[in-house]
N, C-alpha and C positions, 0 to 999 in steps of 0.2 A: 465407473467411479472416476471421476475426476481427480487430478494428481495431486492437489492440493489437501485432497483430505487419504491420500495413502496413508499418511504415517498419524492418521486422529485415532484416538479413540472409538468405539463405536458412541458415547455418548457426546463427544463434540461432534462427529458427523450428526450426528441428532441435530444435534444446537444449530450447525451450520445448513443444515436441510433447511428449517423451521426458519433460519435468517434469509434465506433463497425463498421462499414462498411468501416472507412479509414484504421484501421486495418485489415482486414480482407485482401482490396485490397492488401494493403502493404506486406503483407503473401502469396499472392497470383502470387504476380508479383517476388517476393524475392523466391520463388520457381522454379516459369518456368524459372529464368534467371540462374538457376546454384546449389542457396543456399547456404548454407556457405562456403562450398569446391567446388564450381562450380563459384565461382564470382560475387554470386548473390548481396550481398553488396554493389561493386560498380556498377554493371549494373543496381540496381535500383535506379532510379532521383527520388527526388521530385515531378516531371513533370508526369511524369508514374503515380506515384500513385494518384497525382491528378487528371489526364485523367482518369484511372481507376474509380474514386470513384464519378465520375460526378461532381468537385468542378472546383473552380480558385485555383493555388498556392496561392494566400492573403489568402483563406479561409483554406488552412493547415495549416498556420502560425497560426493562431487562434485557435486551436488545440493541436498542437504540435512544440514544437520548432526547432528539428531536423527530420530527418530521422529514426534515431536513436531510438528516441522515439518510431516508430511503429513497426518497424522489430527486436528491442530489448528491450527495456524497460523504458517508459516516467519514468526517472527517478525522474523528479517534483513532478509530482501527485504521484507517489509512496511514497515522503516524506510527501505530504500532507494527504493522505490517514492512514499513520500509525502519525501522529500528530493526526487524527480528533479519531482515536481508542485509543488514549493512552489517551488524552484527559477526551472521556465517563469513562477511569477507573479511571481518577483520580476526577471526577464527583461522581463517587462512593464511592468516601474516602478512596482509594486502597493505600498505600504506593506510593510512588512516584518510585523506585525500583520494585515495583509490578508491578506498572501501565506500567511500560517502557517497562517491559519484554511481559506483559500480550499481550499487546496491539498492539508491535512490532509482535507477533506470528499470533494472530488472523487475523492483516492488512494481513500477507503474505500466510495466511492459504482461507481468503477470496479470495484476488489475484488469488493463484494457486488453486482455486474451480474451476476456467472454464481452458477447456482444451486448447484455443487459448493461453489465458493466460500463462499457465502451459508451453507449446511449445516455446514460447518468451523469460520465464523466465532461462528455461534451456539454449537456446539460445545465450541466454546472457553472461552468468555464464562461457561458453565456447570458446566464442568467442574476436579473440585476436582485431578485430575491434571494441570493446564492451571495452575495459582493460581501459581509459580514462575518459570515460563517468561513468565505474563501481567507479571508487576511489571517482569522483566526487558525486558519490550517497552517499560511505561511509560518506564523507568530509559534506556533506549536511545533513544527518540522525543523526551523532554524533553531528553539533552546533544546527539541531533542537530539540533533546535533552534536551540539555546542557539549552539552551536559556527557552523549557516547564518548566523543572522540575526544577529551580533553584527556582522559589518562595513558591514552594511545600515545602521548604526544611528551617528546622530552622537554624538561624543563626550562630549557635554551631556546628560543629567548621569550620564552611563558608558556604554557601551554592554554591557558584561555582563548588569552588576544590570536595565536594560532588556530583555534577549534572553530573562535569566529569568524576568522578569516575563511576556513577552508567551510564553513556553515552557510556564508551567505554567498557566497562566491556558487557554492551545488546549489542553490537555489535559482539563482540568478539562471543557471545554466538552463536547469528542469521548470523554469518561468517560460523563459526564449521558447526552446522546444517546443512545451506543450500548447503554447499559443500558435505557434507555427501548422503543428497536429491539429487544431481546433479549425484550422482556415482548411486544412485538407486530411481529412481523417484518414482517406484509403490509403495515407506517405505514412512510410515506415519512420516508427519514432524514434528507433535507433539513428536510423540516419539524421534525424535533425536536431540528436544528441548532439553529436559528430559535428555537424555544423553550426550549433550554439556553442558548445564548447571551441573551436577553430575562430571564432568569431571574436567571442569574450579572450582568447588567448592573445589574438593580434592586436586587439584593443586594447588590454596590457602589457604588450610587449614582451609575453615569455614564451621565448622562444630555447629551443633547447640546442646543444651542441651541434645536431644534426641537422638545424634548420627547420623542425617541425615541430609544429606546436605540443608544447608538455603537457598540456591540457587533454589534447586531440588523444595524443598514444597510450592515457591512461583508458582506453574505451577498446583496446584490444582485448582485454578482459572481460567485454559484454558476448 
C-alpha cells in the first residue's frame, strides 16, 4: 500500500485506485497514438480512454475535468494537494512564508516520487498543448495562496499585499526550480529548491544577520 493512501478510507483508496488506472490508460493510449511529437494529444478522445479504463465518459468527468488532466497534469488536485501540505505546516506554527514554500516543495517532491507521475509532469512542463492549462495552474496556486496565508498574517502593514508578496515570490521560486528539474530530471529537486531560492534571495538583497540568505534557511525544514 503506498503511503499516501495509509490514513484513506477504504472507499477513497477505491477512488484513488480507479484514478491510477484512468491514468495509466490515458499514457498508454497517448503513446501508441504518436505521443507528443507523433499527435498523440489529439488522437486521444476522452472516449478512448474511457473504453480503455473500463468506465462510461460520465464516470471520467467525475474524476477529471479534461483530458488534460490525465496525459499532463490535473492541475486542480495539484492546487489542492499543495494547500492541504501547506496547510499541516502551518498546523505546525511554521511562518506563513515558511509554510508556503515548505509545503509547495514537499506537495511537488511527493507528486514526482512515482515515476508515472514524474513522466506527466515533465510532459507537461514541455508541452506547448499544456501552455494554457500551465498559466491557469500558476493563476490558480498564486490566489490559493494568497487567499491560505492572508489570515496567517498580522494586520501590520496589511495582510493581503503581504500574502501577495510571499504568494508570488513561492512561485517564482518553484518556477526556477522546476524548469531547472525539466532540463535534468535525475537532480534532486530539493537542491534546486535551494538554489532558486539562494538566487532570488541575492537578487533581492535579503540577506539575513548571519550573512545568509533568509530565503535559503527557510528549506531547512524540507
Amino acid at each position: 500500500m503506498a503511503d499516501d493512501e495509509r490514513d484513506m478510507t477504504p472507499a477513497e483508496r477505491r477512488r484513488e485506485r480507479q484514478r491510477r488506472r484512468i491514468i495509466e490508460a490515458a499514457t498508454e493510449l497517448f503513446e501508441q497514438n504518436g505521443g507528443e511529437d507523433g499527435g498523440g494529444y489529439s488522437s486521444t478522445t476522452v472516449e478512448q480512454i474511457a473504453d480503455r479504463s473500463d468506465i462510461s465518459v460520465r464516470t471520467f468527468f467525475r474524476y477529471f475535468e479534461t483530458k488534460d488532466d490525465v496525459i499532463y497534469l490535473d492541475v486542480r488536485r495539484a492546487v489542492e494537494d499543495q494547500r492541504r501540505f501547506i496547510e499541516q505546516r502551518l498546523e505546525e506554527g511554521l511562518p506563513p512564508e515558511t509554510a508556503a514554500l515548505v509545503g509547495t516543495i514537499q506537495q511537488v517532491l511527493a507528486f514526482s516520487g512515482d515515476t508515472l507521475n514524474r513522466k506527466r509532469l515533465k510532459r507537461g512542463l514541455t508541452s506547448p498543448n499544456f501552455a494554457d492549462r500551465s498559466a491557469s495552474w500558476r493563476s490558480m496556486q498564486r490566489e490559493m495562496l494568497e487567499e491560505l496565508l492572508a489570515p496567517h498574517i498580522s494586520a501590520e502593514p496589511g495582510p493581503g499585499r503581504r500574502a501577495k508578496a510571499i504568494a508570488w515570490l513561492t512561485s517564482a521560486i518553484f518556477d526556477c526550480a522546476v524548469e531547472q528539474w525539466r532540463a535534468d530530471p535525475r537532480s534532486d529537486l530539493r537542491d534546486r529548491v535551494r538554489n532558486a531560492a539562494d538566487d532570488l534571495a541575492q537578487a533581492l538583497g535579503v540577506i539575513n544577520g548571519s550573512g545568509q540568505s533568509g530565503l535559503t534557511a527557510l528549506l531547512k525544514h524540507i
